[in-house]
N, C-alpha and C positions, 0 to 999 in steps of 0.2 A: 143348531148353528144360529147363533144371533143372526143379525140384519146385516151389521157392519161387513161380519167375516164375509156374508156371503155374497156381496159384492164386491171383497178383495179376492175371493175364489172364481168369480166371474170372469172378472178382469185378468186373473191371470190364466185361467184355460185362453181367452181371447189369445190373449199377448203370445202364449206358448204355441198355440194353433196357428196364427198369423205366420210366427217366424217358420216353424216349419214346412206349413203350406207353400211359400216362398221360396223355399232350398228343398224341398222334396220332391218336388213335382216338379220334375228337371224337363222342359224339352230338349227335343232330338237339338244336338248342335247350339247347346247352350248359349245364350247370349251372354260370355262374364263381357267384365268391362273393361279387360285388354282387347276382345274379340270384337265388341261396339266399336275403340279408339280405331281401332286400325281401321275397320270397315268405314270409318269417317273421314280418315286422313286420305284415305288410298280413295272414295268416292271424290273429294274434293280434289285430289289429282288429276282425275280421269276429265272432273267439271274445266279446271282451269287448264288439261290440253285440248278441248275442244272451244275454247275459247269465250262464245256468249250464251253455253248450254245454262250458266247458272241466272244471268239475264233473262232468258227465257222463262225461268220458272218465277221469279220477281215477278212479268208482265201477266204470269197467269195465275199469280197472285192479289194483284193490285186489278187484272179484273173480275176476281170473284170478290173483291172488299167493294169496286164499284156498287156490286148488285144486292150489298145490305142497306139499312138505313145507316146515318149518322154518324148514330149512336153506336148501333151493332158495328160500325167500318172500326170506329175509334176505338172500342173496346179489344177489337181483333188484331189491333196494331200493336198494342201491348205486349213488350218485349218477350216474356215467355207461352205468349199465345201462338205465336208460329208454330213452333215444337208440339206444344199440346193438340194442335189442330193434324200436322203431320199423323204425333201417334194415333188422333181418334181416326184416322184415314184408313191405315193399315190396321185398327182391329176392325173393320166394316163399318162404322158406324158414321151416322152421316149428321150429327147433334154439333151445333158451333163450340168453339173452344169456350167463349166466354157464358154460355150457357152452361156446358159443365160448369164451370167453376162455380156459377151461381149457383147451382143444382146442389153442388158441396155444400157451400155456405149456409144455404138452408137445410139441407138436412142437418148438419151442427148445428145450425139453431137448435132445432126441431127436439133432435136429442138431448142439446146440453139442460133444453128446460124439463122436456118433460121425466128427466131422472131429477134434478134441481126439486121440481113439484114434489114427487114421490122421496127423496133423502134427504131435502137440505143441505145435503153436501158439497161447497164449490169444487174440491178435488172431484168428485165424482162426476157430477156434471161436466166438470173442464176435462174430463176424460173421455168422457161419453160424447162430447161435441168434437172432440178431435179423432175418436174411431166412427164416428158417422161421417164425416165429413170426408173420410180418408175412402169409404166406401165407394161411389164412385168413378176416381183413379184406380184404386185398384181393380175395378172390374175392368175400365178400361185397356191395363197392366194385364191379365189376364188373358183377356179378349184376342190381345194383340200378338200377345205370343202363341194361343193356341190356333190363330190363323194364321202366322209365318211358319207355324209347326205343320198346319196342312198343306201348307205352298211345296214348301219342301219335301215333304212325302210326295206330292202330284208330280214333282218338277221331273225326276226318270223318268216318267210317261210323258211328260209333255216334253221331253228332250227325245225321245223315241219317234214321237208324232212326224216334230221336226226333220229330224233324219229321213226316214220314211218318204217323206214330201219332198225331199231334197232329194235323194235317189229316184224318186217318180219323176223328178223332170220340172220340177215348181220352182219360181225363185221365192227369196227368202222370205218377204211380205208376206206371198200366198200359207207359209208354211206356221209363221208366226199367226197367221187366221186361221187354218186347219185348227191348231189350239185354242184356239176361241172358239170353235165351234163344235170340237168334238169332246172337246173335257168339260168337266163341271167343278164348281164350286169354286176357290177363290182364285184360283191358277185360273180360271176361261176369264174370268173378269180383269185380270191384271193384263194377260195378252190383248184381249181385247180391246184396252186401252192403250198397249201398246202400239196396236196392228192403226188404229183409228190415230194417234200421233203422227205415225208413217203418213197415213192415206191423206190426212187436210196439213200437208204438206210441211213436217219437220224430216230430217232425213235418219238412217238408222241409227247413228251413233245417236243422237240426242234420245230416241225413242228408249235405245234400251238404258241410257242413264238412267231415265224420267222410272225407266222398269226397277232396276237395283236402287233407287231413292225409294222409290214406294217399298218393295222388299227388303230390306238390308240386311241380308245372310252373304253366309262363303258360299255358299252352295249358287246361288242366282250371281253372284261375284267372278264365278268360277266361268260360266255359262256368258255371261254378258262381255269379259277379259276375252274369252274365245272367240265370240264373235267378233267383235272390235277387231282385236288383231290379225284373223283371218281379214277380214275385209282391206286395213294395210299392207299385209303383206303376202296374200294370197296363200293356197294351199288346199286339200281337201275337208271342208265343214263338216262333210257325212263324217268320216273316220273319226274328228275331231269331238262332235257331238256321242257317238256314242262310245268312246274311251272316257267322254265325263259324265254319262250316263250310268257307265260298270264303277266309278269312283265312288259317284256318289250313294249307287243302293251297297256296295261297301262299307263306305262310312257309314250305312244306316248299320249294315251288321257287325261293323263293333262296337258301335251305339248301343245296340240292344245286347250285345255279350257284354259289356262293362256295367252295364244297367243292372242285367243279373248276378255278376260277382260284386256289385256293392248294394245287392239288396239285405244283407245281413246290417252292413253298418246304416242303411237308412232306418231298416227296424230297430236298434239298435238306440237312434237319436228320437225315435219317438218313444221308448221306452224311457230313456233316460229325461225327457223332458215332462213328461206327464205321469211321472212315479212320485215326485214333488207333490202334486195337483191330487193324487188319488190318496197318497200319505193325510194331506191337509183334511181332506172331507172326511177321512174314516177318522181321525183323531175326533174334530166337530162332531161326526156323531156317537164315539163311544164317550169322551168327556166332553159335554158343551162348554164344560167352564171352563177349559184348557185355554183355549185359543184366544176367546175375550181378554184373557188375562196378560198374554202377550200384547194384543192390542194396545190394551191401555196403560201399557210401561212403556217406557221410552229405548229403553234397550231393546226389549220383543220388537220395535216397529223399526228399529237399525238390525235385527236380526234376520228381518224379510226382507227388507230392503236388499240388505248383501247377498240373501240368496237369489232372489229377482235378478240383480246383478249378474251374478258368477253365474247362475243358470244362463241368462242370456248372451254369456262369453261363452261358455262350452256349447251351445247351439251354432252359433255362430262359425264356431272351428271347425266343427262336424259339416256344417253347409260348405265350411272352402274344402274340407280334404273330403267329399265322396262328389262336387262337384264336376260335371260331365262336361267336356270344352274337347271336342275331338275332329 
């Protein structure tokens, strides 16, 4: 396999790997992007009937920008630094927004020369600085959904905890601490923050916004609606708490029964996308001269093209129709 192929062969296992890592590796309770909208419309609802809930998060905004320098304040003010700082929150990590971004920037450097050194190539290079660069967002992207994906799993148990405490004779604060102290992993850390909102004197409703902004799932949507509206308009929380306790490890189980009836069509789309990829190498290495010779016609380089193409449309369909949103 010449040089050239085999950094078009590179590039596209990357590219084919990326997309379906992306759409395969589905969490529980998919975040599509009708299920984001609504969960932002309907948070910002909840913000604007409690009045200066979103106020409140401004003031404890502006003073964590106090406690940077300058420089770091101004760079953090930067319109899509909010967001990016949000999501690095919810996947645990605690690196400033404009730090990623720099982090990016230089590793595209980093990349785009040291392939530049090695091929000469500006395509290549310009390729290779924009998949290193993209590196870590997407871990970030990752990160974030596999620790809303464990919130969720914890949250029956920690909706259990609650009850429990709540038929013991405890009012609601104490119960919302019991979860902080008895459970582990990202579910004690988010109560915990929550219970400690309560305690240095915000009242419940903001606390548990402040909860469902840091989480943004149906499931803690479900759980925080409940509480709220118990609290206006009275009724039993025990009963209520675990009727949405049996909902949701429900919804885990046909989560995981629809998981299993479309794990044919997820095999299915990794077959179909890296049978291209396995075709290309075994051709390269029974005739090397095959494929060079595409290369360097102008029609052979419009003939990959359109498969790159159309493979990355028939990926793409395969990710909406075995897509999980339940």
């Amino acid at each position: 396999m010449s040089h050239d192929a085999l950094l078009i062969f590179l590039g596209l296992v990357f590219f084919a790997v990326f997309l379906l890592a992306q759409g395969m590796i589905i969490p529980v309770f998919g975040e599509g992007r009708q299920t984001a909208k609504r969960l932002k419309r309907r948070l910002s609802e909840m913000e604007q009937a409690s009045g200066d809930a979103q106020g409140m998060q401004s003031l404890l905004r502006e003073k964590y920008l106090r406690e940077l320098s300058p420089l770091e304040a101004r760079l953090e003010r930067l319109p899509v630094m909010e967001s990016l700082a949000q999501k690095i929150e919810q996947a645990g990590h605690s690196i400033l927004a404009h730090r990623l971004v720099l982090l990016a920037v230089g590793l595209g450097a980093t990349g785009g020369i040291l392939v530049w050194f090695f091929t000469r190539m500006p395509s290549a290079a310009a390729l290779a600085a924009v998949v290193f660069s993209a590196v870590p967002f997407i871990k970030i992207n990752r990160d974030r959904s596999v620790r809303l994906l464990r919130i969720e799993e914890q949250l029956p148990d920690a909706i259990d905890v609650m009850r429990r405490a709540l038929q013991a004779g405890h009012p609601f604060n104490a119960s919302v601490k019991l979860v902080a102290e008895d459970m582990e992993g990202p579910i004690a850390r988010e109560f915990e923050l929550a219970f400690a909102d309560v305690n240095y004197g915000n009242d419940v409703r903001r606390a548990m916004l402040g909860l469902l902004a840091r989480v943004p799932s149906v499931t803690m949507m479900s759980l925080v609606t409940s509480v709220l509206v118990q609290r206006e308009t009275g009724g039993n929380l025990t009963e209520i708490l675990g009727q949405i306790a049996n909902v949701v490890r429900g919804r885990f189980r046909l989560h995981r029964r629809i998981k299993t009836l479309s794990a044919e069509g997820r095999m299915s789309a990794w077959v179909l996308a890296l049978v291209p990829l396995i075709l290309f190498a075994a051709m390269s290495f029974v005739d090397p001269q095959y494929l060079p010779m595409m290369l360097n016609d102008p029609k052979g380089r419009s003939l990959i093209a359109f498969a790159v193409i159309w493979s990355s449309i028939g990926v793409f369909f395969i990710r909406r129709i075995i897509r999980i949103e339940v």
